[in-house]
C-alpha positions in Angstrom: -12.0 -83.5 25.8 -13.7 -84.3 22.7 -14.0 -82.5 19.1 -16.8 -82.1 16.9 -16.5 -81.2 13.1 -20.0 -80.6 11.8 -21.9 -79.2 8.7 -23.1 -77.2 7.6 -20.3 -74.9 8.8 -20.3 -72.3 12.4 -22.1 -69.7 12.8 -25.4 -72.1 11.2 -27.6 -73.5 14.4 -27.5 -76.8 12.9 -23.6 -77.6 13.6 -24.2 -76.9 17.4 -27.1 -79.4 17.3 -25.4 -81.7 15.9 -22.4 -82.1 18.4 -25.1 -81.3 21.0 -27.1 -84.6 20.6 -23.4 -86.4 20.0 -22.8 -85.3 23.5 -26.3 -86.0 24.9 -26.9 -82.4 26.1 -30.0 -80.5 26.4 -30.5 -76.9 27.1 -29.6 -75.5 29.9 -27.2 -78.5 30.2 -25.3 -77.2 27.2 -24.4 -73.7 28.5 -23.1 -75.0 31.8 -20.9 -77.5 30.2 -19.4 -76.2 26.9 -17.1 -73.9 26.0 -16.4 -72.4 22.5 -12.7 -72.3 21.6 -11.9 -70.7 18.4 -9.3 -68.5 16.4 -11.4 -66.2 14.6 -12.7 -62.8 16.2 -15.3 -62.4 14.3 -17.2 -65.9 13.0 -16.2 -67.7 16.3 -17.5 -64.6 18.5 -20.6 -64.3 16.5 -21.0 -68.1 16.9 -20.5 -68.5 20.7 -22.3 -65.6 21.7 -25.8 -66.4 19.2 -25.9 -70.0 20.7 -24.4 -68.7 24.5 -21.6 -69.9 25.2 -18.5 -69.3 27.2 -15.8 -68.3 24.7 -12.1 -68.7 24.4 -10.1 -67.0 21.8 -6.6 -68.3 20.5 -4.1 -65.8 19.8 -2.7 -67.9 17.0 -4.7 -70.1 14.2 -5.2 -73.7 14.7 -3.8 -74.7 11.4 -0.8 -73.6 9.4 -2.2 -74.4 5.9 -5.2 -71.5 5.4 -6.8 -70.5 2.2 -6.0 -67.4 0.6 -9.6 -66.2 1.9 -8.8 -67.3 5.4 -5.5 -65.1 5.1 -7.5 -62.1 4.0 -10.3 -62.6 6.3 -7.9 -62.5 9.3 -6.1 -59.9 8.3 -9.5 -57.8 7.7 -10.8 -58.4 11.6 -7.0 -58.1 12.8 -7.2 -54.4 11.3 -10.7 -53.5 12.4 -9.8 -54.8 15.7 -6.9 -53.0 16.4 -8.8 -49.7 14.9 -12.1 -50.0 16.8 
């Protein structure tokens, strides 16, 4: 397994084409071999599903350390997810 940190920043088409030409892949290559795994409902689903991939969602953040932002962003799609 290998990981990719690339900007400009998810959802922008330009950070998948950057870790697609790391890993050699060219469409349809890409869809059959990559899946999105991310802890944010609504930036990670956005960005899986406008490039196509298969998507996994972690219940719990990656990181510990998160930006007051971050906090409030989370807890903004926690509460319109649970009243959708």
């Amino acid at each position: 397994m290998r990981f990719f940190r690339a900007q400009p920043p998810k959802p922008h088409p330009d950070a998948f084409a950057k870790v697609f030409a790391e890993l050699g892949l060219v469409p349809p290559e890409i869809l059959k071999n990559v899946a999105y795994i991310g802890d944010r409902i609504y930036t990670d689903i956005y960005a899986a599903n406008r490039v196509g991939f298969e998507l996994v969602i972690r219940a719990l953040p990656f990181g510990t350390k998160e930006t007051i932002g971050v906090r409030m962003a989370r807890k903004f799609e926690n509460f319109v997810y649970a009243n959708k």
